[in-house]
C-alpha positions in Angstrom: 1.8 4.4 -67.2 1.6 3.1 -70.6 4.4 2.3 -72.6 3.1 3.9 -75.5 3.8 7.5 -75.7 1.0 9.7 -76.6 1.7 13.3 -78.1 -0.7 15.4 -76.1 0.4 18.3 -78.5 -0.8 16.6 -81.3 -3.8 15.8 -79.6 -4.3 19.5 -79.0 -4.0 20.6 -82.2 -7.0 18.7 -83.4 -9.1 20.4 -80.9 -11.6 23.2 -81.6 -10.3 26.4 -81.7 -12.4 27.7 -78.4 -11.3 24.4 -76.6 -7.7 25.7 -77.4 -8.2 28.4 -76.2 -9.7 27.7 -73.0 -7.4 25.3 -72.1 -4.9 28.3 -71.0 -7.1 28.7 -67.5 -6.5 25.0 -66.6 -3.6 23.6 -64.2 -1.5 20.9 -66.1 -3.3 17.9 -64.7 -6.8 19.0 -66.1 -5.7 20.1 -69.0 -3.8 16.8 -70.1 -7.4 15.5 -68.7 -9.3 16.9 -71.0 -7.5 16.6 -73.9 -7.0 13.6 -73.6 -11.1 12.8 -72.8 -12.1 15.2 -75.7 -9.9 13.2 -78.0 -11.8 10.0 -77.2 -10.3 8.3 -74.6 -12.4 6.5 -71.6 -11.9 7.9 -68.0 -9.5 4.4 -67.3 -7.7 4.6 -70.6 -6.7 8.5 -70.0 -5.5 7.5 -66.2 -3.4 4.5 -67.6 -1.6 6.4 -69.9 -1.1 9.2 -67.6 0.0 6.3 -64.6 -3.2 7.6 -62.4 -6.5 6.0 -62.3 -9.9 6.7 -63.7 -11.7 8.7 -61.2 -8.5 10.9 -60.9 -9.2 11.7 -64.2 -12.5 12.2 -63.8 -11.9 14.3 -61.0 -9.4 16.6 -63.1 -12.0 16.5 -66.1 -14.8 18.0 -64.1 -12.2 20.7 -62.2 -11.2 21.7 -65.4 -14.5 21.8 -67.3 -15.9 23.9 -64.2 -12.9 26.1 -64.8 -13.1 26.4 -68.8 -17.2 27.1 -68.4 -16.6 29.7 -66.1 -13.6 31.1 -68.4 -15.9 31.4 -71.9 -18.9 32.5 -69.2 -16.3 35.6 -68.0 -15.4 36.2 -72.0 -18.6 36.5 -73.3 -20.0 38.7 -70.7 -17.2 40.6 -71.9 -17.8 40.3 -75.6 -20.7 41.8 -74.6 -19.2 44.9 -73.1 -16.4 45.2 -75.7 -17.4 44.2 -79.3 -14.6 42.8 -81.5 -12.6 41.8 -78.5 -10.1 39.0 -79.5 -8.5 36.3 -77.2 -5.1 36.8 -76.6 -2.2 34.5 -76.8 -0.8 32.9 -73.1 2.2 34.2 -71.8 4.1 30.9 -73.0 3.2 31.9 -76.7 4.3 35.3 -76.3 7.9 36.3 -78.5 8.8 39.6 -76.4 9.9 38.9 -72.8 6.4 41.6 -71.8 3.8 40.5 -74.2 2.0 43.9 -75.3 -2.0 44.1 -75.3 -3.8 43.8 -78.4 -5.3 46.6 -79.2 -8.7 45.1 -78.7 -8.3 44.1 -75.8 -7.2 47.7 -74.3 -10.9 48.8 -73.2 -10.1 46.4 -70.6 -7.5 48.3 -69.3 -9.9 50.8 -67.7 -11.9 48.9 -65.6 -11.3 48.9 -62.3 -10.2 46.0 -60.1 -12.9 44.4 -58.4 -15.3 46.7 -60.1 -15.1 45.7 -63.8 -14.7 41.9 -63.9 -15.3 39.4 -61.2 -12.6 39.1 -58.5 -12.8 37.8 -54.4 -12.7 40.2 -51.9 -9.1 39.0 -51.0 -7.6 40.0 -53.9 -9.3 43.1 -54.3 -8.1 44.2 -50.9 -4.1 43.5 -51.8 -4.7 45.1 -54.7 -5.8 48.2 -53.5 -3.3 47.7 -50.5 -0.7 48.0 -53.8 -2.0 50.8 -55.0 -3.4 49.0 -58.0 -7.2 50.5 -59.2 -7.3 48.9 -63.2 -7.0 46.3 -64.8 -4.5 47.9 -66.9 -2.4 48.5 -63.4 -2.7 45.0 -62.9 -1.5 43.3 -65.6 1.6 45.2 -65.4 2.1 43.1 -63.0 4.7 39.9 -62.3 3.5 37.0 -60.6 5.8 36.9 -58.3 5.6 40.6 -57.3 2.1 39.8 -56.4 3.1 37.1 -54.0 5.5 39.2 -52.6 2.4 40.6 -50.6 1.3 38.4 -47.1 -2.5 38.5 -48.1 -2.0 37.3 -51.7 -1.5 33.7 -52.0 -1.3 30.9 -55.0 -5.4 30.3 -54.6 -5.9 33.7 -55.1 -3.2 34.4 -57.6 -5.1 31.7 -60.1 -8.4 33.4 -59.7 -7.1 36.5 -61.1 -5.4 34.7 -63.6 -8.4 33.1 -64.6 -10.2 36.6 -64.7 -7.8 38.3 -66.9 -7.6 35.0 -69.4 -11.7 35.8 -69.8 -10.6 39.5 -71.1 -7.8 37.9 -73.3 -5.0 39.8 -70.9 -2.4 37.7 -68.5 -0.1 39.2 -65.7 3.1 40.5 -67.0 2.3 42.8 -69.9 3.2 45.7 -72.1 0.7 48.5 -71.7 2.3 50.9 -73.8 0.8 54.0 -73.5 -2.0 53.4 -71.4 -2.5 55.5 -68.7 -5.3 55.1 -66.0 -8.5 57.0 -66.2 -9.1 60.0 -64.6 -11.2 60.1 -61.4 -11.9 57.4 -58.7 -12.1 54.2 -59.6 -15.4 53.1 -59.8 -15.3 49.6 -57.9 
């Protein structure tokens, strides 16, 4: 590790917007990756300051960027869907112990689990094994209440959180009013 300390928050803060953004979906490895390679650091220089090597970075950097590609690929298929959709902050940004949903974002709330946005089979089961059909359901949701069940693990847990991030929506939120649409859900 290198003795001189480099203020990755700083770092981030000159970042584009959408980079800033995206960075939410990534684990705290790849994201001190890539900031660190998108503010102009070689592969070696990144791993000595972070006391790893090069092609440990490199292997973060590529994780991640698969990760952040697939997270503005999920948003702007939704952009699509929902015009004037805004991203929404991550739950560590968030002032109110239950962050609410921006209004927005609330067209999101309808769709169905496994039906509406991308999600593996897995989770779509458990889901439906806790009697959870939308999205708004969903994001009602704790993550540890969703571990609680034996089919839902971590892997699977950070898929869906990668999902929601592409609507602007996290686990753990305030619905308000929302209730869930009439009918069977459609996926």
């Amino acid at each position: 590790m290198s003795d001189d300390p480099i203020d990755l928050t700083e770092l981030e803060a000159q970042l584009p917007p959408w980079t800033r953004e995206l960075l939410a979906v990534l684990t705290p490895a790849e994201r001190r990756a890539i900031v660190l390679r998108e503010s102009g650091f070689t592969f070696e220089a990144a791993g000595e300051h972070l006391g790893v090597t090069g092609a440990s970075i490199r292997a973060h950097v590529v994780a991640g960027t698969n990760k952040m590609t697939e997270a503005a690929r999920r948003a702007a298929l939704w952009r699509e869907y929902a015009v004037g959709v805004v991203p929404h902050q991550p739950p560590s940004s968030c002032t109110a112990e239950w962050c609410k949903v921006p209004e927005l974002s609330r067209k999101a709330l309808d769709l169905p689990v496994g039906g509406g946005i991308y999600m593996n089979w897995r989770a779509v089961k458990c889901f439906r094994e806790l009697g959870i059909d939308y999205i708004g359901q969903l994001v009602q949701h704790r993550e540890h209440e969703l571990l609680e069940h034996r089919n839902l693990g971590r892997a699977t847990l950070r898929d869906v959180r990668e999902s929601l991030a592409g609507l602007g929506l996290h686990l753990g939120m305030d619905v308000g009013d929302w209730k869930p649409p009439a009918g069977e859900p459609a996926g």
